[in-house]
N, C-alpha and C positions, 0 to 999 in steps of 0.2 A: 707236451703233446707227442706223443709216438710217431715215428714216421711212417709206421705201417698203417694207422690208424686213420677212416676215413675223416676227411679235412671238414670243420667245422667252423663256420665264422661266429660263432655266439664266443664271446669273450678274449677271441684270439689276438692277435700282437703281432706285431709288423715285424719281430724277430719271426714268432712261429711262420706266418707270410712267406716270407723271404727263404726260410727253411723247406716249403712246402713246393714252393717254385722251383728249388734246387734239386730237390728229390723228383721233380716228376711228376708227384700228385698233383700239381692244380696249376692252373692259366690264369694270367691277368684276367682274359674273359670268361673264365668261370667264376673267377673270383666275383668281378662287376657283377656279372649274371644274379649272382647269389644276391648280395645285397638287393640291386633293381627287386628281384620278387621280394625279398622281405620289405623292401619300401610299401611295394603294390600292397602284400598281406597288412601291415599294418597302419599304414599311416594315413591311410584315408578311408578303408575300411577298419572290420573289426575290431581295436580298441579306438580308434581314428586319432592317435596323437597329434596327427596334423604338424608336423616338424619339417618339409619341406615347400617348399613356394613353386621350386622349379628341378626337373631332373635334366642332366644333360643327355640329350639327344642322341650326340659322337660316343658318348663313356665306352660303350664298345665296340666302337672304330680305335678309339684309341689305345682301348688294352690289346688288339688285334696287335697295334704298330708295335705296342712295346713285345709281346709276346713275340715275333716276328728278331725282333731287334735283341731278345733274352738270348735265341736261339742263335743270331749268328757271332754275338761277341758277350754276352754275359749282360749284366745288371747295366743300364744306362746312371744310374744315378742312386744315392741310398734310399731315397723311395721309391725306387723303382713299384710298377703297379699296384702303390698303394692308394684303395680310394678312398679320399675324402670329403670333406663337406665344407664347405665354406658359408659362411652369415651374407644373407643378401643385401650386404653392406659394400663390399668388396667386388671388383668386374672382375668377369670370365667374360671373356670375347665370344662370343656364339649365344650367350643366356643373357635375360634382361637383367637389370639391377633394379627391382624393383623400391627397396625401401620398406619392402612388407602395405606400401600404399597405393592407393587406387591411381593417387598421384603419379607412380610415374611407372606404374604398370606394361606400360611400351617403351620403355629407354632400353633400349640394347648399344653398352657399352661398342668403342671401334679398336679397345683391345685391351687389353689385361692387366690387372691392379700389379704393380713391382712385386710383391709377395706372391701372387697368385702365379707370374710368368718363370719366379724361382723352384717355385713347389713344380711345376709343371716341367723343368729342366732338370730336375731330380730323380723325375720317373713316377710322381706323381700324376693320379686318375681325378681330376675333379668331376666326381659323380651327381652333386648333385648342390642348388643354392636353398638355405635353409631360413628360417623363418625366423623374425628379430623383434623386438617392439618395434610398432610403426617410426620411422623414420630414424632409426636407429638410439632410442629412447625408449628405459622404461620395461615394465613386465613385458611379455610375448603375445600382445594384440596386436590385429592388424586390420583397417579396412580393405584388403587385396587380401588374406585368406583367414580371419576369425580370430580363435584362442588354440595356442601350444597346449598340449596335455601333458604334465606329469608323467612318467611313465609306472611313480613309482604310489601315484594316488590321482584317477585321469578326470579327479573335478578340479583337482588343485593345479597350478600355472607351473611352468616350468622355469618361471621368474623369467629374468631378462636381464638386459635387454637381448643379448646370445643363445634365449631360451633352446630356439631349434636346433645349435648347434649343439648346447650341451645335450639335452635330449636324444638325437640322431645317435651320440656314440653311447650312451647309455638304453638304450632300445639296439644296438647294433645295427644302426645303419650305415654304417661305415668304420673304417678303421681309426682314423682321430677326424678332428672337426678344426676350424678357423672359427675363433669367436673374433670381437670387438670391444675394446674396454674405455670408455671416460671417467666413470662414476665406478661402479660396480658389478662392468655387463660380462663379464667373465668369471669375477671369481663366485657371485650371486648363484647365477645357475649353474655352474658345477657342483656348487654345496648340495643345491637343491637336485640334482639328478644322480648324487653317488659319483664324481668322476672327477679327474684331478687336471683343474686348471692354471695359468698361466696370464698374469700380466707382466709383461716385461719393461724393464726400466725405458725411460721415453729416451728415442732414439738409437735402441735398435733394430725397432723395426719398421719401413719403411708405410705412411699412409697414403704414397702416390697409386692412385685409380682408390680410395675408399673414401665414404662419406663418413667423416670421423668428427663430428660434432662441430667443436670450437678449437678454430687451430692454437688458443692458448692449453686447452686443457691435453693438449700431446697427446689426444685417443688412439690408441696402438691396435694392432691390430697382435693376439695370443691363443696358441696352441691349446685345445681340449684334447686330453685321451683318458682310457681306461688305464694308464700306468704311468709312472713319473719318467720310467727310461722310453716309453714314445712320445710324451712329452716333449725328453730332449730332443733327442733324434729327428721331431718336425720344428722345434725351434734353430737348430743346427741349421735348419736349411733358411726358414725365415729370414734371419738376420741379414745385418750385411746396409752396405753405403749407396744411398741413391740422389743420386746429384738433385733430382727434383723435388727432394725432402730434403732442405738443411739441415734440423734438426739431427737426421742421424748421421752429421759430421759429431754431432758427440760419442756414436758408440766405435767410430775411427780407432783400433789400435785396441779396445777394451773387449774385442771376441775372442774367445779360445779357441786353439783349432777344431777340439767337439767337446761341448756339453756332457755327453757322455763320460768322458772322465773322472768329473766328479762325483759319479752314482757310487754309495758307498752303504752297503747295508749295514753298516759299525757306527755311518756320521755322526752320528745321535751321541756319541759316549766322547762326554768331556764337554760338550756343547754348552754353552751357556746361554738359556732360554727365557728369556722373560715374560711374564705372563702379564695380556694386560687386561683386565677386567673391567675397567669403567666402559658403561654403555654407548655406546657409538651410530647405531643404525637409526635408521630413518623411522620414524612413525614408532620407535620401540616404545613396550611397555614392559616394565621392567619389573612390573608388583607380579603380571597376569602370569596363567597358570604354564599358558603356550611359550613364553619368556625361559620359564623355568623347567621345561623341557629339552629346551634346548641347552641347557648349564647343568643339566646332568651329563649329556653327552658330552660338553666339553670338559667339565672335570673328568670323567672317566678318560679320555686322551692324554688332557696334562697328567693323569697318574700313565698312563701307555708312556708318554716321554721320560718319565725319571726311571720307570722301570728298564727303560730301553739306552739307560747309563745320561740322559743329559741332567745338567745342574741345570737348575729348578729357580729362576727370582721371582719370586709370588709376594704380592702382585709389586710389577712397577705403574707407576702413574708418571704420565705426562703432563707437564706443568698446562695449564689454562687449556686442555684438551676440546671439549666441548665450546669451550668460546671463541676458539679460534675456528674451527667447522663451520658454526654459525656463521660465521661472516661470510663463508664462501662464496661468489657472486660472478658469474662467466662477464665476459666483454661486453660493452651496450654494441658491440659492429660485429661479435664474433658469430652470430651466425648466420649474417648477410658473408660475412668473409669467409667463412667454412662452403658457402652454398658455393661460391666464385669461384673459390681453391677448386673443389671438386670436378666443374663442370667445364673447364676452364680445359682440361685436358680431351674434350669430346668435342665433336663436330653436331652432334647428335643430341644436345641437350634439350628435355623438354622444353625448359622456361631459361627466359634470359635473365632472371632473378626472382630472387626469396617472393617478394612480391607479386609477381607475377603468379607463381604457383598458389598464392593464398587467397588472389581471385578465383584461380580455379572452381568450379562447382562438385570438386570431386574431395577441395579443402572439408568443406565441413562434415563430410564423412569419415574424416579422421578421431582416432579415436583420440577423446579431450585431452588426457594429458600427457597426449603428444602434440596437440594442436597449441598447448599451453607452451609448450616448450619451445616451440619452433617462433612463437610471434615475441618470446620472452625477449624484454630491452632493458637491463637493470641502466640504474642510475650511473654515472662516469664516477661518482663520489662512492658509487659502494663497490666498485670494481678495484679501484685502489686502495680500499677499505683491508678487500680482498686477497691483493697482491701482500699488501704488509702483513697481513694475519697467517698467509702462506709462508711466506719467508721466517717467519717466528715459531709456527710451528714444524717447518724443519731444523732449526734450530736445537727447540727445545727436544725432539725427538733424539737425534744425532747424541746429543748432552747424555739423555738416557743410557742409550747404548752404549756411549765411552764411560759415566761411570760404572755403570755396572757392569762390563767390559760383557758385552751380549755378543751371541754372535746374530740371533733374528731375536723378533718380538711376535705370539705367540695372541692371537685372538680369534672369537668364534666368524666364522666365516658370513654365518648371518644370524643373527638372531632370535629371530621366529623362523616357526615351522612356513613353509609351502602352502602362500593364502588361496583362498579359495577363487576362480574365474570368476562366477559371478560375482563374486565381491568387485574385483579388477572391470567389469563391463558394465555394471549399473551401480549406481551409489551406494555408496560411499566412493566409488572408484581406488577402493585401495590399491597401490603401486611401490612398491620397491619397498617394503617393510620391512625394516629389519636391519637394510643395507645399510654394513659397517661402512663409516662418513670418511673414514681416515682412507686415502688411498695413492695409489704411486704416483699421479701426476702432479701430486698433493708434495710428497715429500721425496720424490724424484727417485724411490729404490724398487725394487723389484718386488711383487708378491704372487706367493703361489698356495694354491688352496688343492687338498686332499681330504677324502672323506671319514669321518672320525667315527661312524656307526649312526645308529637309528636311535629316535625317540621311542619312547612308549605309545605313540602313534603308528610304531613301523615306518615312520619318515625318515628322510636322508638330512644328516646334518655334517659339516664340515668344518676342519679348522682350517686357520690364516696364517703361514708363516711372513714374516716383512723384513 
């Protein structure tokens, strides 16, 4: 971008930002400003993507202070007046946490999720809280504000369960996003909205103030952007040790000083890439035609990787893959314990427990298979079913990658195209199709998903590096 050139926020970068602020052209509160009207133009009007729950109020009091703060000593933080969006999973002190549900539509947090108070010490704008599957599960329904549009087909879902987040930076409504990960609530809708996201290995980053599922399954809280280097740049800030999450006593000692360092436009050459092709997602069909849509665009990528110098192991397989998935089975206590964790840290909680909220009258307004989710109590015998089949298949993963001395493993990020809303809000209630089964809490390593080009649909399809 020119620096003469008037300042544009459709596709620009928290470098060009930073750049634009330097020069003179443009203010934290022009900046915000910009965004706020393209929210107002589109997300509840004209195409109505519907991707935000809640905007912040302050957003331009705040850029005011930084703006203010730019001028008498420079940049406060490397994000300085960068706005973002956060999943209304996660508190912001001044905005509700609603859950996307009617449920808890009035809970306004008494102060700020550990990640959210770092981005915010950074010189981060958090502009606005964005829309998730209900209760942080699942496509992007919600009984508190409907269905996520696609931005890139607006009858199809913007999956989930981070729907709004990935959405928001793919519409431009902000510079990067905060999704949420258990299952596949980050790297799902990045695939499905063009944009490149982030789950990060479990504990480095902190889930104190977020409603993160089941405190076995380590639901992390991972950076969306329109580029892999802001990517880094808001994970750099992420990270980091919080006494109130033990958990990220394991990533103690394992941060680099920036992320950015290893951005390497060459990394690719030499790289030893395995491709893994057995089907993995939820609900897939793997004869149908929408299946094989999607396995054009990823072959076409795996040929983008060897062209772009990586060595090529087509295909590896993981011993007992699919059987060990199958077994997967959360806590019979984990989500009375997730709800405790959570609430535990407010004064201000709606409900004194999981139960109490599913008396509510406002419960059966949720949408079903979120309501499925929430009252789920597997068996004690198939939880440790669970544990051992976990442990086996990292195992056998690990195995993979030292013989075949890999440096990632290489798979389609989801498998089917972008289903359709009404399919997800009346029956069949299809949800999460597609969602590759294998994932980081699964086998404890990091994945990040980039967008690999379009179906013959004109959909957005993406790959999985692990």
């Amino acid at each position: 971008m020119s620096l003469s050139a008037p300042f544009t926020i459709l596709e620009t970068t928290i470098e060009e930002i930073h750049a634009a602020y330097r020069s003179g052209r443009l203010s934290a509160r022009q900046l915000v400003r910009s965004y706020l009207e393209r929210i107002e133009a589109y997300d509840k009007k004209g195409p109505a993507l519907n991707a935000i729950i809640t905007a912040n109020p302050k957003a331009l009091e705040e850029a005011e202070r930084l703006d203010q703060a730019f001028k008498a000593a420079g940049f406060v933080g490397p994000l300085h007046g960068i706005p973002l969006i956060v999943k209304d999973q996660a508190d912001a002190k001044g905005m509700p946490t609603t859950l996307g549900s009617l449920l808890f539509k009035d809970y306004y947090p008494d102060r700020d999720a550990f990640v959210v108070e770092r981005l915010k010490k950074a010189g981060a704008i958090i502009l606005a809280k964005a829309t998730l599957g209900e209760l942080g599960g699942g496509d992007t329904h919600g009984s508190l504000f409907g269905s996520t549009r696609n931005p890139y087909a607006l009858d199809r879902t913007a999956g989930g369960s981070s729907g709004g987040s990935a959405a928001s930076v793919s519409a431009n409504f902000c510079a990067a996003a905060v999704g949420q990960e258990g299952l596949a609530s980050i790297r799902r809708p990045s695939a499905w909205n063009c944009v490149v996201g982030m789950r990060p290995t479990a504990g480095l980053v902190s889930r104190g103030g977020v409603y993160a599922g089941w405190p076995e399954i380590n639901g992390s809280l991972g950076p969306i952007a329109r580029t892999v280097k802001d990517l880094a740049i808001v994970l750099d800030v992420m990270v980091g040790y919080d006494p109130d999450d033990p958990l990220t006593a394991r990533g103690v000692g394992h941060v680099p000083e920036s992320y950015t360092k290893f951005l390497d436009k060459n990394g690719l050459k030499g790289a030893r890439i395995g491709i893994l092709r057995e089907s993995m997602g939820l609900g897939s069909e793997p004869d149908s035609e929408d299946f094989k849509k999607i396995s054009e665009v990823f072959d076409r990528a795996v040929a983008e990787l060897k062209a772009a110098g990586a060595e090529i192991v087509d295909p590896v397989v993981i011993p007992k893959l699919k059987e060990l998935l199958a077994k997967r089975k959360v806590s019979p206590t984990g989500v009375e314990e997730s709800f405790k964790l959570y609430f535990s840290r407010s004064a201000r909680a709606p409900f004194k427990s999981r139960a109490e909220a599913m008396r509510s009258p406002d419960f059966a307004k949720v949408v079903p298979h979120s309501q499925e989710r929430f009252k789920r109590a597997p068996e004690p015998m198939e939880h440790y079913e669970s544990l051992k089949a976990q442990d086996e298949l990292l195992t056998n993963l690990l195995k993979v990658m030292a013989d075949n001395r890999l440096d990632a493993i290489v798979h389609k990020a989801v498998e089917h195209q972008p289903t359709f809303i009404k399919d997800g809000v009346n029956p069949p209630y299809v949800d999460q199709k597609g969602a590759p089964h294998i994932n980081t809490f699964l086998v404890f390593v990091p994945t990040i998903v980039v967008p690999a080009g379009f179906t013959r649909d004109n959909l957005p399809a993406g790959i999985s590096f692990l």
